[in-house]
N, C-alpha and C positions, 0 to 999 in steps of 0.2 A: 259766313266763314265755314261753317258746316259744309253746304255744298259744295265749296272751293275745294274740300280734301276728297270727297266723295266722288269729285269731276277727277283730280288728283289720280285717286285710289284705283279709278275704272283707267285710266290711263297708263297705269302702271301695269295693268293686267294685260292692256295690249302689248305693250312692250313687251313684256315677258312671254307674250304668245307667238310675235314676230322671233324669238328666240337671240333678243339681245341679252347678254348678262345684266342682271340688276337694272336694268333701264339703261338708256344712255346720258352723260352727260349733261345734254341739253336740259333733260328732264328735270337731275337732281340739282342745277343748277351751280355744273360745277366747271371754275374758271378760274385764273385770276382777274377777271371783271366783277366776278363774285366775292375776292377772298377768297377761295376756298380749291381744295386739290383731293382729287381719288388718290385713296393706296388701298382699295384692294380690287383685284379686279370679280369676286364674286358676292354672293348676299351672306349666303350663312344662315345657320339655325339660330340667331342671338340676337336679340333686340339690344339697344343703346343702356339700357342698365345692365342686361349681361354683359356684355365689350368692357363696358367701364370695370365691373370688377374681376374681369378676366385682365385685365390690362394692368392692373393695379397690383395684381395677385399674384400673377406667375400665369396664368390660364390660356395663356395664349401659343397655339404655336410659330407664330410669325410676330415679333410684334413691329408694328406699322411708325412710321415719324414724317414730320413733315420733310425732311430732308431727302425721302426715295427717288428716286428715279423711276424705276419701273417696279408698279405696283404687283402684291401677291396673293396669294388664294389665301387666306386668313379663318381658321377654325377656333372655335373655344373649345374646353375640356366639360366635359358632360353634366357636369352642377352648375356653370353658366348656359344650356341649351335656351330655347325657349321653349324647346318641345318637351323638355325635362323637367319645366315648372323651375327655370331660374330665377335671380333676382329680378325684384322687381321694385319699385319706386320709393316702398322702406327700404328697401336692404339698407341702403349706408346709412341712415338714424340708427337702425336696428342692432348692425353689427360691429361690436367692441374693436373691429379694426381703424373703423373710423370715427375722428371724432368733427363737428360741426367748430367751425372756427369763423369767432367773429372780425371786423377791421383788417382784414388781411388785403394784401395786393395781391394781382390775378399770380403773380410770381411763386407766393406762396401758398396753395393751396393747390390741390389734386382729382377732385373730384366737385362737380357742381350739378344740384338737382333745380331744374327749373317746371313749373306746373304753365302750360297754354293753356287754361281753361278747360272745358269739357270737350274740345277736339284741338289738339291731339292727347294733349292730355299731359303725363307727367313726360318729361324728358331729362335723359343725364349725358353730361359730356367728363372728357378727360383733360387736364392738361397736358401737352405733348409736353414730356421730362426730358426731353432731350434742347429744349427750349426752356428759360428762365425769360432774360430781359426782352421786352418783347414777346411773350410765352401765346404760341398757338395750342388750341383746341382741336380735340379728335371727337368725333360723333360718330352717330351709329341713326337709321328714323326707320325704326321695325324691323323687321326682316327678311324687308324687300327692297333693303337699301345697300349699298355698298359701304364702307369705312370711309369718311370723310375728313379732311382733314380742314381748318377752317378759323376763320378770325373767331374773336369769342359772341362779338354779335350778328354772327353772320351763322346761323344754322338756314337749315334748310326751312324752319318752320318759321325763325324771322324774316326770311327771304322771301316767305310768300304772305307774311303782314300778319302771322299771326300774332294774337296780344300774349303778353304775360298775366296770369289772373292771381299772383303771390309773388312775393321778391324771391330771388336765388337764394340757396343755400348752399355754404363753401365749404367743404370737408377733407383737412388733412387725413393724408392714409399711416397710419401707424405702424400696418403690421401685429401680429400676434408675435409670442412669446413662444419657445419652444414647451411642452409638456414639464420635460422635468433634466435637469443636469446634475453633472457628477463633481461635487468640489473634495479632492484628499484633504487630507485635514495637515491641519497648517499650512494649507497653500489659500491664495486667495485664488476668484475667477469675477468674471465683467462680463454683468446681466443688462443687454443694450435692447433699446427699443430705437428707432428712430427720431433726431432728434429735429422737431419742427415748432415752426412760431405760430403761434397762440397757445398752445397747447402747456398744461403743467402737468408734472409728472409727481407722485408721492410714495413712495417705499415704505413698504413694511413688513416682518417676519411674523409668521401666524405659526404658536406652535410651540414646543419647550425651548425653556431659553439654555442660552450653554453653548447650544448645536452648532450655528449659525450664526456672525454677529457682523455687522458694516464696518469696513474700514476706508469710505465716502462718505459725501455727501447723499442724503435719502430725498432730493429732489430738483434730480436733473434727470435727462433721457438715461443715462446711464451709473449704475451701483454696482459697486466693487462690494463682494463679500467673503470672508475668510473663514474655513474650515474649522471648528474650536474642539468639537467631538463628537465622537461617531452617533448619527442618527440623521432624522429626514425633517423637514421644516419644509412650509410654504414659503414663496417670496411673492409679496400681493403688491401693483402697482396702481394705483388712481388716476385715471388719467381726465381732465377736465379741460374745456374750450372754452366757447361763448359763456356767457352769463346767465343763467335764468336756465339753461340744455343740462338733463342728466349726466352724469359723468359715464366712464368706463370704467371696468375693471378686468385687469388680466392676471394668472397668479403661473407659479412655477414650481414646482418640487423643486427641490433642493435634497441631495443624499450627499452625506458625509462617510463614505463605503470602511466598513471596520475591515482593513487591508494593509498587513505593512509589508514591508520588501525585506527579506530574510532569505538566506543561504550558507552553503560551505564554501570553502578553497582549496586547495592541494598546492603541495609547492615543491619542490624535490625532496621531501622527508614523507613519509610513506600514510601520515595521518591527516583525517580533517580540520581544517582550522574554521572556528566560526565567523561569518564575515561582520566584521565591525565597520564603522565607520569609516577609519582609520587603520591601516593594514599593514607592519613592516614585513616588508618580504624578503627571502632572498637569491639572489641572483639567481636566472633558469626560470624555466617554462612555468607558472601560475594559471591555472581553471578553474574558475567562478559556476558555481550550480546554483540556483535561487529555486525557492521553494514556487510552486506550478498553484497554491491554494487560492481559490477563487479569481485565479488571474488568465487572461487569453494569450497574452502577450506583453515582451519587454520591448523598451527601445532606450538602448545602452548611446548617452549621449558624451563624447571625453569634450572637457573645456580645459583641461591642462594637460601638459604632458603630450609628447610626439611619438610614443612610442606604438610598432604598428600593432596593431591585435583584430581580433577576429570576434565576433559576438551574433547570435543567432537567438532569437526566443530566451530564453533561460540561462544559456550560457554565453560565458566571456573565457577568451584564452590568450593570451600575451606571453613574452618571453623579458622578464626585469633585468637589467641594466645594471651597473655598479653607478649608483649616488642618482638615481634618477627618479623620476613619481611620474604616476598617470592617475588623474580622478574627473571620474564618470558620474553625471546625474543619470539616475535611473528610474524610468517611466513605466509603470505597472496599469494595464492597461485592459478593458474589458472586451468582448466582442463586439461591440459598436464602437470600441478605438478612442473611449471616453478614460480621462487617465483617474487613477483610482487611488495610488499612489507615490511621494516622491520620495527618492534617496539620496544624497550625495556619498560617494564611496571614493576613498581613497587609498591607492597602494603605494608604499616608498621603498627606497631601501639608501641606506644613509654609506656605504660604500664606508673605505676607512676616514676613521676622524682623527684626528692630529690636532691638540695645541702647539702653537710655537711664536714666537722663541720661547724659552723654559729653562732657565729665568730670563724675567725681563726689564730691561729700566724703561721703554716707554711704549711701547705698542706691542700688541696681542693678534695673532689671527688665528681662523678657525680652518686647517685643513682638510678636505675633503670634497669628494667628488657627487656628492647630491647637490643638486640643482636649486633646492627650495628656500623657504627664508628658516632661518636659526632663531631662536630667542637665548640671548646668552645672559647669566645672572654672576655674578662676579658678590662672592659675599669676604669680609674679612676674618677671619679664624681667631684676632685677638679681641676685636673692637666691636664686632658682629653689628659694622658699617657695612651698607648692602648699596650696590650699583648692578643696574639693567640697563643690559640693551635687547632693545627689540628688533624683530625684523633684520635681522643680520645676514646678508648673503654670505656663501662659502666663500672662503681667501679673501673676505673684505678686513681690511685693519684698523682696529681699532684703538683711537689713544689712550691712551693710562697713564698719562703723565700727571696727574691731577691723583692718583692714589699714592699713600705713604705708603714707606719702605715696611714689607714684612710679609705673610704667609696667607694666600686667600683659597678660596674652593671658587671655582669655574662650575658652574652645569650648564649646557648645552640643552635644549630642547626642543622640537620639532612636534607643534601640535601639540604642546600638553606633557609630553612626553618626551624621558631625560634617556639622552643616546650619548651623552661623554661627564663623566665627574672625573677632574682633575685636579692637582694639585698647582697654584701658580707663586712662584718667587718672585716677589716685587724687588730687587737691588737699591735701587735709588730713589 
């Protein structure tokens, strides 16, 4: 077998001296009489364990499928070289991207290390991802071969008899974790790994408690966690495959940034108003200033309300309406555009309000020209017998036939907040 690759190896050096690219064809035994298809048409600095984790990784600038048509010049990114001392036959035991997965079908899995004995020795293939049922393999055999594209028992080293001297190993690719994220507090965020079969996953926070706290499950590919208070915490995940194969571990910061969203307003009367949640304004032009402290940038988002306005970084400027609201989440945000923290702001103006009829023997309505819902409370004055209604749109009517004759208080409120006390004469 030895001299077979050695006859091989001298053979491939004429080729390459005749100044065919990578050898031809014939050579690598490439056909569909073989299985097997070129996509690239040069060699490359990267042997078959570089390819595989440039392919898996992002490393590629071409990436290759069994589907091409006409093949392309295919480079890796300079930590898969082989002249740069790239992977090599550990890498995917080694590194916490991948993990060894046992009982799997060729469908599920991504990466496969095979060892031929002491020639040629260790080799890795890929599964083509663009392929499941029926899933073809991509190879690489040194870096005097072209990108092959190929059944799973059809490499170029089974094709010329060589043995296997260990069984396969099947390795889903996971992916890493980013460094570290930004959750504002009291918001949650979805810390995702890729979610693949064999593989378990295990969540946990390393670090003061308080900060950070699950509002998932802690062992699926992906955990939701919720912002509690300001500070920074690890997010550590265990990732385990085969039976009997070390696990992985990958972890995450986690910051909870002490940042809240605060400003003034201006509204036709000549002073500042501090911005609340909650904002009654009045009619004519309104300017929002938010404080600029450890912030890069806003992004002013309206989910109610059609009124037009204008918003830039810091500031927001509209012109309010008689009975109308507009309210904006507001997105405080850092110079990597990571948000920091959230606001909901709301402006109204309740235009005039009108009980009527006044008195009344069976129905009430609430006059006026805001748009939003009422909360109206109806109390009795002698009996201090109490009836609510919620949720009340403007000019909707409500019955009162069901209250006894005599003298009650009306209050009106919007958000918490009482915008009409009135007197009501019940007749009948």
């Amino acid at each position: 077998m030895r001299s077979f690759f050695l006859i091989c190896f001298s053979l491939l050096l004429v080729i390459q001296a005749n100044g065919q690219t990578c050898g031809d064809n014939g050579f690598w035994k490439i056909g569909s009489q073989y299985g097997t298809k070129r996509l690239s048409t040069n060699c490359g600095d990267f042997n078959c364990h570089g390819f595989a984790a440039a392919y898996m990784e992002g490393g590629l600038n071409s990436v290759p499928n069994w589907g091409i048509s006409n093949p392309g010049s295919i480079t890796v990114a300079s930590q898969y070289t082989h002249s740069g001392g790239g992977p090599d036959q550990n890498y995917f035991k080694n590194s916490n991207q991948y993990i060894q997965v046992c009982d799997q079908s060729l469908s599920n899995v991504d990466v496969i290390t095979q060892v031929f004995g002491a020639d040629p020795g260790p080799h890795s293939l890929v599964r083509d991802r663009t392929t499941t049922f029926n899933p073809k393999f991509i190879s690489k055999y040194g870096t005097g071969s072209p990108v092959v594209g190929h059944e799973f028992d059809s490499t170029w080293y089974e094709l010329n008899y060589a043995t296997k001297s260990e069984p396969d190993k099947y390795y889903a690719f996971i992916g890493k974790l980013a460094p570290s994220a930004v959750i504002p507090k009291d918001q949650t965020k979805t810390i995702s790994l890729p979610s693949k079969s064999g593989v378990s996953y295990q969540w946990s926070i390393i670090g003061s408690t308080g900060i950070v706290s699950f509002t998932s499950a802690t062992n699926g590919a992906s955990v939701t966690v919720r912002g509690d208070s300001y500070g920074n915490v690890t997010l550590k995940v265990i990732l385990t495959g085969c039976s009997g194969v070390s696990s992985k571990t990958q972890t995450i910061t986690l910051s909870v940034p002490n940042i809240t969203i605060s400003g003034n307003y201006t509204t036709s009367t000549p002073s500042n108003h501090v911005l609340g949640n909650g904002n009654q304004v009045p009619t004519g032009n309104v300017s929002t200033y938010l404080s600029m402290s450890g912030v890069n940038n806003f992004v002013w988002e309206r989910y109610q309300g059609n009124l037009t306005y204008w918003a830039h970084t810091n500031q927001m400027h509209f012109t309010m309406q008689a009975g109308n609201i507009l309210t904006f989440r507001i997105y405080a945000r850092n110079a990597s555009n990571d948000t920091l923290a959230i606001r909901n702001v709301t402006y109204y103006n309740f235009g005039n309000i009108l009980l009527y009829p006044n008195p009344s023997n069976s129905a009430l309505s609430i006059k006026t020209e805001y748009q939003g819902a009422l909360d109206v409370e109806i109390i009795s004055l002698s009996t201090e017998r109490k009836k609510s209604f919620a949720q009340i749109s403007g000019n909707e009517i409500m019955d009162i036939t069901d209250l006894p004759k005599g003298e009650y208080l009306v209050i009106v409120r919007v958000k918490g907040e009482s915008v009409l006390e009135s007197r009501l004469v019940k007749n009948e």
